[in-house]
VMD Tcl script that draws the C-alpha trace (Angstrom):
set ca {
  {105.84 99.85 34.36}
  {108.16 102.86 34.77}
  {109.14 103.35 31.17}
  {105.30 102.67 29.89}
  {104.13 105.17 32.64}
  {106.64 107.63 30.99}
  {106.02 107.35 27.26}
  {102.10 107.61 28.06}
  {102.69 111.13 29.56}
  {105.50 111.69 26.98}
  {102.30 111.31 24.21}
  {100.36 113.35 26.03}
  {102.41 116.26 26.83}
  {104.28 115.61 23.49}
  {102.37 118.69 21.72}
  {104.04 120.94 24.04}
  {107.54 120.33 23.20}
  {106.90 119.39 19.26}
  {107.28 115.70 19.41}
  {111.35 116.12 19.89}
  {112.86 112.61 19.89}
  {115.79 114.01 22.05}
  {113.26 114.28 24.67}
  {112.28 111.15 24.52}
  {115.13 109.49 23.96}
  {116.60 111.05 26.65}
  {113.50 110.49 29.37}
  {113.77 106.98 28.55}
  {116.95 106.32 29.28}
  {117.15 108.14 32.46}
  {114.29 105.96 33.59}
  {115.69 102.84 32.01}
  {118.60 103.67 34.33}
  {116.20 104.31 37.64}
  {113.62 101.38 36.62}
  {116.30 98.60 36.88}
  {116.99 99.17 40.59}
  {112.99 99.49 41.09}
  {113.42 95.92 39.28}
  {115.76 94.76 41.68}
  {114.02 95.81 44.78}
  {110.83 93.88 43.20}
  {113.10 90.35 42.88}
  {112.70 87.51 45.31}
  {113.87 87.69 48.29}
  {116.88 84.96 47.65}
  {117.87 87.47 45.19}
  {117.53 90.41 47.10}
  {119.82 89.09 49.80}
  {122.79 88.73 47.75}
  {125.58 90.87 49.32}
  {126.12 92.76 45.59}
  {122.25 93.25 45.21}
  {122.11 94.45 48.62}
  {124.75 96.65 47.86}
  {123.09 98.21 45.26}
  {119.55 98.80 46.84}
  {121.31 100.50 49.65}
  {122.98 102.89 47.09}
  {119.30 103.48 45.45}
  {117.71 104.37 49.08}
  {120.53 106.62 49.36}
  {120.81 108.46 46.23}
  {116.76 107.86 44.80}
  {113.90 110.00 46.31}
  {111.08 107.71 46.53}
  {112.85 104.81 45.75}
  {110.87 102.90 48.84}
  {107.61 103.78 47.59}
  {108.58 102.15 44.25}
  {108.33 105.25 42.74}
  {112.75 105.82 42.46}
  {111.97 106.18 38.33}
  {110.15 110.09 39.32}
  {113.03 111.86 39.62}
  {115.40 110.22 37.23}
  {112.50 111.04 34.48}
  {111.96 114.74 35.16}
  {115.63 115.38 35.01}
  {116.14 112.85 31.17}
  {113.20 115.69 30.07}
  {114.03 118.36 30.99}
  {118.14 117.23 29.68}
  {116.20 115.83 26.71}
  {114.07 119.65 26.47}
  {117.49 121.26 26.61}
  {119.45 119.35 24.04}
  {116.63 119.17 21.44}
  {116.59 123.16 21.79}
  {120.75 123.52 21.64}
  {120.68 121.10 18.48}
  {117.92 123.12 17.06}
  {116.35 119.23 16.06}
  {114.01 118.63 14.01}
  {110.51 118.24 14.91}
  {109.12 114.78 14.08}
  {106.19 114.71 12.02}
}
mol new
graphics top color blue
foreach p $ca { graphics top sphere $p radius 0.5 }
foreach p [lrange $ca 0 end-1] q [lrange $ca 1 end] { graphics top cylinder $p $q radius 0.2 }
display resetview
């Protein structure tokens, strides 16, 4: 649900930064990134306990505010826009119609 949670507020604040498809491109794969740990915390339990999954989820905890909540996505969004914001500006890109 992380990456539909982020193009619905995309589309709606989407008017305030012209429709740029650096911004979006660049929110989504930030979450992308984020949402597959959230995935992996969300797998059985057999899975979980693998030594290389647990390896990872530690790592997430660490490094991902929220990331026990199931919210880990948050901060890994706000940072692809406002990287997204910033290289649609530098590239001067065109606004999508």
């Amino acid at each position: 649900y992380p990456l539909a949670m982020t193009l619905i507020l995309l589309v709606l604040v989407g008017p305030l930064f012209k429709q740029r498809t650096a911004v979006y491109r660049m929110t989504t794969y930030f979450t992308l990134i984020a949402s597959i740990f959230d995935g992996l915390n969300a797998c059985p339990e057999s899975i979980k306990q693998t030594p290389i999954v647990q390896n990872i989820l530690h790592a997430a905890e660490s490094y991902l505010p929220f990331f026990k909540l199931g919210m880990g996505w948050i901060v890994p969004a706000v940072i692809g826009f406002v990287i997204g914001l910033i290289w649609s500006f530098a590239k001067k890109e065109e606004v999508a119609d």
